[in-house]
C-alpha positions in Angstrom: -21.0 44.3 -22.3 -18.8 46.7 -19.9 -15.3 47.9 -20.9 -13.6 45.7 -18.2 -15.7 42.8 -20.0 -14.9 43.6 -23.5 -11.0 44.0 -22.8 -10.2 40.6 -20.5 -10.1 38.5 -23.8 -8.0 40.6 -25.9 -5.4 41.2 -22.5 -5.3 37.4 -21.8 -4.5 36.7 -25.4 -1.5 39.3 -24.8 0.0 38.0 -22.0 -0.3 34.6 -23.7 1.0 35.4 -27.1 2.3 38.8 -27.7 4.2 39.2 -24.1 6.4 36.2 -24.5 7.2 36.6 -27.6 8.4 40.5 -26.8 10.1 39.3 -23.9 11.9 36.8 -25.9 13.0 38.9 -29.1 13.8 41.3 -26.8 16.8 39.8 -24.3 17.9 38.3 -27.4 18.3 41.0 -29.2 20.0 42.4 -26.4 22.4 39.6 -26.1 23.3 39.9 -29.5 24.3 43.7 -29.3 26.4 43.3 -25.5 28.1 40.1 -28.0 29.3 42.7 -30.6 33.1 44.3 -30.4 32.7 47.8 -29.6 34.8 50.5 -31.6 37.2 50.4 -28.9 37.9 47.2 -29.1 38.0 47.0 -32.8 40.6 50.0 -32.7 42.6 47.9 -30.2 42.4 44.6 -32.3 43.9 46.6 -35.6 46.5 48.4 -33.6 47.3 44.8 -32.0 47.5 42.9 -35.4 49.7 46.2 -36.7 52.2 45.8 -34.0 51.9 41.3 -34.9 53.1 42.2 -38.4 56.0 44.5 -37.2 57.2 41.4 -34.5 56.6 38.7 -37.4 58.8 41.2 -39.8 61.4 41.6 -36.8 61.7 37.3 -36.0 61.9 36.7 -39.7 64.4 39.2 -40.3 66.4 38.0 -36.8 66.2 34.4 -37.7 67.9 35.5 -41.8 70.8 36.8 -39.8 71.1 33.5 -37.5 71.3 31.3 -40.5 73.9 33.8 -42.1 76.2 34.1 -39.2 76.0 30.9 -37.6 73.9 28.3 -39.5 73.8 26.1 -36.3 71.9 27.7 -34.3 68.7 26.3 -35.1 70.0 23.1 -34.3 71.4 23.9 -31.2 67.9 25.1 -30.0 66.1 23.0 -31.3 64.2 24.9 -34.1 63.5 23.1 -37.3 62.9 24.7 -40.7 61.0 27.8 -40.4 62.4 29.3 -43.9 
């Protein structure tokens, strides 16, 4: 039995089994690390969600001084509850 002989079994049960399977696990795993937020992003989301709580903070402290100085104004634009 030659070398070329003796390796053609064991290379056609790679590129049955083993190659497939690599090529599979491998663009998935892929996939799944382009899918991840970077630390850029991540740093962008907190400083976006920082500056949500300051503009929540600003409308609820806005719409206090509405209903003190004129408690109409929610009906005049249409905005109900919100306490």
């Amino acid at each position: 039995m030659t070398i070329p002989e003796f390796l053609f079994v064991p290379s056609i049960l790679f590129m049955i089994f083993v190659a497939p399977a690599w090529v599979v696990l491998h663009y998935r795993s892929r996939r799944r690390a382009e899918s991840s937020i970077s630390e850029h992003e991540l740093m962008q989301l907190e400083e976006l969600l920082a500056k949500l709580d300051k503009m929540s903070d600003r409308v609820a402290t806005l719409e206090k001084i509405l209903d003190e100085r004129s408690p109409s104004w929610r009906a005049q634009t249409g905005t109900e509850g919100g306490k």
